[in-house]
C-alpha positions in Angstrom: -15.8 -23.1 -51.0 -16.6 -19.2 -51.7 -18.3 -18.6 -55.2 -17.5 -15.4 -56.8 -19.8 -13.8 -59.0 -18.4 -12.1 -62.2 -18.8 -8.7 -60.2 -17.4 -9.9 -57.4 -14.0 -10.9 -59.1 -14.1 -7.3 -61.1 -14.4 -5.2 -57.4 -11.5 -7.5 -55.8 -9.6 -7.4 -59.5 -9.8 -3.6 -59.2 -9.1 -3.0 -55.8 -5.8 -1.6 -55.8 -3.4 -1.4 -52.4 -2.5 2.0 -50.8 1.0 3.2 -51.2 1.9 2.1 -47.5 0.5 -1.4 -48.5 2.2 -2.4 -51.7 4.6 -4.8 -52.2 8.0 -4.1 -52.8 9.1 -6.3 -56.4 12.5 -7.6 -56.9 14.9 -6.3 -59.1 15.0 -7.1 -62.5 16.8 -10.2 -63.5 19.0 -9.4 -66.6 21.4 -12.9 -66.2 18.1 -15.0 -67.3 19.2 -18.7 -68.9 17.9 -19.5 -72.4 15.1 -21.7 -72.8 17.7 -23.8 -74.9 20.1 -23.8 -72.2 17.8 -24.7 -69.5 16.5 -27.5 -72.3 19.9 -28.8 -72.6 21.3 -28.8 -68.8 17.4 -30.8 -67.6 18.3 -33.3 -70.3 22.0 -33.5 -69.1 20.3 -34.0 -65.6 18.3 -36.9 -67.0 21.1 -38.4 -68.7 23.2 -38.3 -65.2 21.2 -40.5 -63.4 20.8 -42.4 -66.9 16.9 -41.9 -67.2 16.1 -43.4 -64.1 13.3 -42.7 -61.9 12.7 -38.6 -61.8 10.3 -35.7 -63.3 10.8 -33.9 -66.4 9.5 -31.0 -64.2 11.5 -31.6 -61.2 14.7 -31.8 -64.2 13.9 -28.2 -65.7 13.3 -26.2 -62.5 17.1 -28.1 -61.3 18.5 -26.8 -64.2 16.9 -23.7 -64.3 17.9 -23.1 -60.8 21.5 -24.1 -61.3 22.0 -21.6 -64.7 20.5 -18.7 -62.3 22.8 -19.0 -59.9 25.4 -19.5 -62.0 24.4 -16.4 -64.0 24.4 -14.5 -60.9 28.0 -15.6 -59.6 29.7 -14.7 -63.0 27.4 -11.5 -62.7 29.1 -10.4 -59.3 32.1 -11.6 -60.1 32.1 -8.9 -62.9 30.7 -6.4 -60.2 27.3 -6.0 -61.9 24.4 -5.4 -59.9 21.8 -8.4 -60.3 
């Protein structure tokens, strides 16, 4: 495995792309579930299969998933741009 030195990591920290190079980032998200409704729908997902085998984890990125989406549909229902 590669070491980096401490000046090694600063140079490639530093380096910065060219304009033809960069990336282009998605738009922002404004439809973003609460950290209290993505709480409550992974627990609601934990109660469905009534705390069976699973992952916390695996519950909250589910429900996270699932309250973005749903975000979105109302969103372009409503003719906003997401």
């Amino acid at each position: 495995m590669k070491q980096f030195t401490r000046q090694t990591r600063d140079r490639v920290l530093d380096d910065t792309p060219s304009e033809d190079m960069k990336v282009q980032r998605a738009p922002f998200r404004r439809h973003e579930p609460s950290h209290q409704d993505i709480e409550r729908r992974a627990y609601e997902l934990y109660e469905e299969r009534n705390g069976g085998a699973g992952s916390p984890l695996l519950d909250w990125i589910e429900a996270e998933r699932e309250l973005r989406l749903a975000a979105e549909d109302r969103a372009f229902a409503r003719g906003e741009v997401i």
